[in-house]
N, C-alpha and C positions, 0 to 999 in steps of 0.2 A: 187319621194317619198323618204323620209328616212327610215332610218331602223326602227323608231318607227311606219311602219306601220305593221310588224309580231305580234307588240300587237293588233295592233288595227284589221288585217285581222283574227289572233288566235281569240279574243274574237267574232269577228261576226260571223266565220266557227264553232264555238262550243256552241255561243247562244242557239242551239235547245233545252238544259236541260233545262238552266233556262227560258229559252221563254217558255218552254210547259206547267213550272208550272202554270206562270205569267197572260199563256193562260188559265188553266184551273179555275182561281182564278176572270176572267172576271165578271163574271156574264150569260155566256153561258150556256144553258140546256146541253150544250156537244157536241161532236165529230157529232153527228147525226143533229144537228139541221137547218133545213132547212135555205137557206141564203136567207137575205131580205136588205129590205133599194136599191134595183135596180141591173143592172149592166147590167143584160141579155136580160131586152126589151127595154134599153137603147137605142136611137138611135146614132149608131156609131160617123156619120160625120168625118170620120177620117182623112180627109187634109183641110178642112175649118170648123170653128164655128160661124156662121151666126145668133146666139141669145144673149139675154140681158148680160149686162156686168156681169162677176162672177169672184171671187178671188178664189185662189188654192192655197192651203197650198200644198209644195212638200216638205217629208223628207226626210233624208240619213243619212249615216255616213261619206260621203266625207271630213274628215276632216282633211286631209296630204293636197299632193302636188296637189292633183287629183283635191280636191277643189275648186279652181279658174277657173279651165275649165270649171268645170259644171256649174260654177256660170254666167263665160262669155255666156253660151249658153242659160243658162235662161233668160239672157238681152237683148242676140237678138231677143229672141224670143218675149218676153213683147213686143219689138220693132215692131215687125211685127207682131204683133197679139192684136190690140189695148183694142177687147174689153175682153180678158183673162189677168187676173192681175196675174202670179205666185208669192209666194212668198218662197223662199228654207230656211230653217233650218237643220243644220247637228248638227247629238250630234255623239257621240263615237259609235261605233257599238253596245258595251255593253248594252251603257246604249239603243241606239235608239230599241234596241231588246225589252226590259223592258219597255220603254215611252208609242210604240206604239199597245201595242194591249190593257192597262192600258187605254189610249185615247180615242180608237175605243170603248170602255166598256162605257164610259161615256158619250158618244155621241160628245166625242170632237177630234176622229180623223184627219190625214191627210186626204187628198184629193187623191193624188199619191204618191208612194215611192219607193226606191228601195229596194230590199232584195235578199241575195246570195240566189242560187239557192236554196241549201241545207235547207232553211229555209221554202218554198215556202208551200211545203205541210204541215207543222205541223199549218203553219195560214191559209190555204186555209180546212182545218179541223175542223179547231177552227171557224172558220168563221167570222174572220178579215178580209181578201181579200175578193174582187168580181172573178168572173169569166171575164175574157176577152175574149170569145168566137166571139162575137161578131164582136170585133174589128179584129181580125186574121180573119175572112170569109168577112167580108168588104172590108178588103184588102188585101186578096185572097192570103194573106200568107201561103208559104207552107214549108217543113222544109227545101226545097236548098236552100231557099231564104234567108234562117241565115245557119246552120250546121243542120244535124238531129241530132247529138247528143244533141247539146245546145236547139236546138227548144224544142226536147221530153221532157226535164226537166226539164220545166215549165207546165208540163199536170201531173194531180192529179185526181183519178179517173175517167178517160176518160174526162176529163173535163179540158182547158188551163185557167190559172190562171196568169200567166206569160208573158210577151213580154221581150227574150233577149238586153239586151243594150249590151251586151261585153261576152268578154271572158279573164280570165288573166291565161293565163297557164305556167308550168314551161318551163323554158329554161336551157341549157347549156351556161355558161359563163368560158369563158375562158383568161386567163391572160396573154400575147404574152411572157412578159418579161421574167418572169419565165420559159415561156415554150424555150425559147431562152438556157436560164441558163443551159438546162438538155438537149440541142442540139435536141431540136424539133422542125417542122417548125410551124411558131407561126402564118401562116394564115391555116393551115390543120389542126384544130383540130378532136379529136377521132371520130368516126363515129359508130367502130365496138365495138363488147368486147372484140377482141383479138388487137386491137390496142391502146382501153385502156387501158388495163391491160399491155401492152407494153412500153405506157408512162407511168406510173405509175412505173414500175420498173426502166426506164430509171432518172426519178425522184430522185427516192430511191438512185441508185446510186452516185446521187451528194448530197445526204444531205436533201434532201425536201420532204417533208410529204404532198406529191400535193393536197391532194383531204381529206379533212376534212370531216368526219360522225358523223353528227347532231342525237341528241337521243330526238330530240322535232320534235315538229308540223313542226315549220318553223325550217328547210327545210324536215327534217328525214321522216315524215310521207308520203309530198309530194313525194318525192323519194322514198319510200318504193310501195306506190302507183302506181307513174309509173313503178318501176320494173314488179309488180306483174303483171298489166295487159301487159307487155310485156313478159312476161313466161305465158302467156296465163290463167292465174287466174281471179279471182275477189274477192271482199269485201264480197259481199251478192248474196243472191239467187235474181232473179228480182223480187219476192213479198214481197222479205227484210224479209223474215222467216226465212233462215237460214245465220250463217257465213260459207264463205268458203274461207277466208284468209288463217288457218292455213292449205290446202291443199298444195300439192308439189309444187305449183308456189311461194304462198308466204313465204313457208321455202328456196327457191332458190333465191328468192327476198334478203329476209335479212342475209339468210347468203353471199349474194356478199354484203351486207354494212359490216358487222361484219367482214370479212375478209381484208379489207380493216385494221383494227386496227390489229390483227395478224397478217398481211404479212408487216405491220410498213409502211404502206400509208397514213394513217392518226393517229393522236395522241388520246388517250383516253380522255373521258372527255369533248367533246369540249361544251365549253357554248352556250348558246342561242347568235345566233348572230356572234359568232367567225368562224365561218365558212364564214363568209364577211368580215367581218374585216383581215380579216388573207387575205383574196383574195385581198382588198386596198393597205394590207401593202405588199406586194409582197411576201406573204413565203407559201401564197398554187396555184395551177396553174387552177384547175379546180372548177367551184361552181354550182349546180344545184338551182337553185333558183326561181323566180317569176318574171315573164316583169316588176313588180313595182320596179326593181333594175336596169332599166335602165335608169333613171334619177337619182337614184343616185351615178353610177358610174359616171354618165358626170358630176357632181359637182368637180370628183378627175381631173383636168385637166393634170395632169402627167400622169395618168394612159393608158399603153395602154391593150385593153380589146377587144374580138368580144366577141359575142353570136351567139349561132345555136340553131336548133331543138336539140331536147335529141338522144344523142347517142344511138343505139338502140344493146341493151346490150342483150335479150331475141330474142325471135322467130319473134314477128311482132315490128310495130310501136305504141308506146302507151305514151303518157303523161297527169298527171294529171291536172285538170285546173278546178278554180273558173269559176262562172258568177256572175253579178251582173244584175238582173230582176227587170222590170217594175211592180208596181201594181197601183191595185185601191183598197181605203176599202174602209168594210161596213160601211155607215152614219146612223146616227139617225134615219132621213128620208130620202127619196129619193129626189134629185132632178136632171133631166133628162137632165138639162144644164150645170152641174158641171160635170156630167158624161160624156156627149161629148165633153166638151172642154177640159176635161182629158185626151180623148184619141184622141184630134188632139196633145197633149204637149207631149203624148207619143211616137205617129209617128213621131211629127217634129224632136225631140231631136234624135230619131233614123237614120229620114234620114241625120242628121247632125253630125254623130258620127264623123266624121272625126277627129272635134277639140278633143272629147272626148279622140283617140286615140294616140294624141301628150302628153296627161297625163300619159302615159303609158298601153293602153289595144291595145286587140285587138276588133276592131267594130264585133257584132254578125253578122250586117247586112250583107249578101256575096258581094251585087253591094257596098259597102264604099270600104271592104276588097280588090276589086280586081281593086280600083279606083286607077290612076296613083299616088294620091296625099297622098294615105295608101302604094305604094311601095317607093316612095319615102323617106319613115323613113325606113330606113334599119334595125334596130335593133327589132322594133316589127313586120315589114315583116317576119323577120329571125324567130322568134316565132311564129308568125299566121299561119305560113307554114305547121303545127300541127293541125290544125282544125277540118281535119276529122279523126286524131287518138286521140282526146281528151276523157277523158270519167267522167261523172259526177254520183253520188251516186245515188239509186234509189229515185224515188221521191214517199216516204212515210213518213208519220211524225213522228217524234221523232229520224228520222236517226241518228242524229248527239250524239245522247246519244251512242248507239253502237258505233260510230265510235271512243268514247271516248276509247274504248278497243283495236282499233289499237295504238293510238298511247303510252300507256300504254305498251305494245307488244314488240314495236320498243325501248320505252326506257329501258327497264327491259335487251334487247338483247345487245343493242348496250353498254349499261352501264358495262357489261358481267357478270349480275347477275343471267341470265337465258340463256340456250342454245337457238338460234333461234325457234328452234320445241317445244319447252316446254311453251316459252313465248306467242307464237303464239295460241298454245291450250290452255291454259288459258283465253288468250282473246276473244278464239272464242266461250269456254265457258259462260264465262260471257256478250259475246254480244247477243247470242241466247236468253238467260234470258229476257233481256232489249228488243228484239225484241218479244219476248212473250209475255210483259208486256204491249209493246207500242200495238200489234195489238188490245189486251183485251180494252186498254185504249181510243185508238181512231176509234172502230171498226172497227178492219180488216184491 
């Protein structure tokens, strides 16, 4: 992937606002209203579809580097599944947030689609998606089968709505040469926080401002995020009623990024994106980032670069991490052969995430993960290592508008126009608000 996928991954992690409007402008009775058009007496069929021929409109936003992969697995599959016709279309996250419940409203929805976790509940709410119940007890899916984290956050009022395809969590990337330059060994990257903070000074002493702090989404928030839950915090209460960011883990969070620009580790200011860019050029050593940057450091053929799991800087193991989710939506009307050969296209693609995972994720499935031919890519082994300390936002709808208050937080701090504790209560402020509004909004 290139680096124009922080727009394209920023605008789909933060669709939840304007997707809920977009949602509520449907033509929906609302949040309560009972889902129809099938799903749930659907008969599964979930590894063969042995009824009349049917076409499957699949959508996404896969429209970087990732794209061709998905594309290639849709072809095999067309191939081996003669009487299911898929056909895939990707628009921009943005907009596919916007198209598809606009679609679903007019009776001209997709068939299946993906959608980041985060968004699962605001349209399993709205009653765009079906429930997938069915297909997960068919095939006696259970959550070791994927992660329990990743499995749970796809269930919305006791109810699953979701089947994981992936997981893309942060990594640590690190730069050998640089780290060469300030006499560190450039295969032993940091592990601890006192060996961080070690390289880091070692750094400082030759001149180099190692490890840049991002005051945006990509990467600062992600960062901010894993700190927190590794100082033993969280975001939200698990009924997403209240914020508990601004408590002592995530003032300990963001004052180690803030600190970072005080103790002259990294430089003020840094833009969107500068924080990679400066890692290419060789003048920072350390980059917290996304597995989707590990295709495009192999484009730098000079560059020498690992990755590892995130150093674990707090009390436990914790890293922040996207998914990308399987759905079905609600149709017009029902029809009971669209609906199973959708959910043999969403098992097959699963048990063939392998290819998926050469695009840069990590497969949700755990038998791809722990297949010789997923340890064989070393760089997203080195990040899927992570799996069971991942943690993904609660799954209630409209999350992602609070979450708009972290990372407001994180810039007002890092920028140093708010002390960490002041920025932080403010945000937690105004995300309670939004979390009062959303339960009123989509009942509870």
């Amino acid at each position: 992937m290139n680096l124009q996928f922080s727009r394209r991954g920023l605008l789909g992690l933060t669709a939840g606002a304007g997707g809920a409007v977009l949602l509520g402008a449907c033509g929906d009775s609302g949040p309560n209203e009972k889902v129809t058009g099938g799903g749930q007496n659907a008969a599964p069929a979930p590894t063969a579809y042995t009824g009349p021929n049917v076409a499957l409109a699949f959508w996404n936003g896969f429209t970087g580097g990732d794209g061709p992969f998905m594309k290639k697995l849709v072809d095999q599959f067309n191939t081996e599944n003669p009487n299911i016709k898929v056909s895939m279309n990707t628009y921009q996250w943005a907009d596919y947030y916007q198209k598809v419940p606009a679609a679903v409203a007019t009776g001209n929805g997709p068939d299946v689609g993906i959608m980041h976790v985060d968004n699962v509940a605001t349209n399993a709410a709205r009653g765009v998606i079906l429930p997938l119940e069915d297909l997960a007890k068919a095939l006696n899916f259970k959550a070791e089968d994927f992660s329990p984290p990743v499995w749970n956050a796809g269930v919305y009022n006791n109810t699953r709505y979701a089947i994981p395809l992936d997981v893309h969590p942060l990594g640590f990337f690190y730069n050998k040469t640089v780290m060469e330059k300030a006499g560190l060994d450039p295969e032993k990257p940091p592990t601890t926080n006192d060996e961080y903070l070690d390289a880091l000074d070692k750094m400082k002493a030759k001149g180099i401002q190692g490890d840049w702090v991002t005051p945006f989404e990509f990467t600062g928030s992600m960062q901010f995020q894993s700190l927190l839950w590794q100082f033993g915090g969280n975001l939200f209460d698990e009924q997403a009623t209240k914020a508990l960011y601004a408590e002592q883990p995530g003032v300990q969070a963001l004052t180690w990024m803030t600190d970072h620009i005080k103790n002259g580790w990294s430089p003020k200011n840094v833009a969107q994106d500068a924080d990679l860019v400066a890692f290419r050029n060789g003048k920072n050593a350390f980059n917290w980032n996304g597995i989707w940057t590990i295709n495009t450091l192999k484009e730098d053929k000079n560059l020498q670069w690992g990755v590892s799991a995130l150093p674990q800087i707090g009390t436990q193991k914790a890293a922040w991490a996207g998914s990308h989710q399987f759905v079905q939506f609600k149709q017009k009307a029902k029809d009971d052969n669209k609906l199973a050969a959708g959910k043999v296209f969403i098992n097959w693609i699963s048990q063939h995430s392998i290819e998926w995972a050469k695009g840069g994720q990590v497969p949700a499935r755990a038998e791809i993960r722990n297949s010789a031919e997923f340890k064989a890519l070393p760089e997203q082994s080195a990040i899927g290592s992570q799996i069971d300390d991942l943690h993904f936002l609660p799954p209630k709808p409209g999350i992602a508008e609070a979450m708009a208050t972290v990372v407001t937080a994180i810039n007002e701090a890092v920028l140093g126009r708010k002390e960490p504790a002041k920025a932080l209560s403010d945000g937690a402020a105004k995300a309670n608000q939004l979390l009062e509004q959303n339960a009123k909004k989509y009942g509870g």
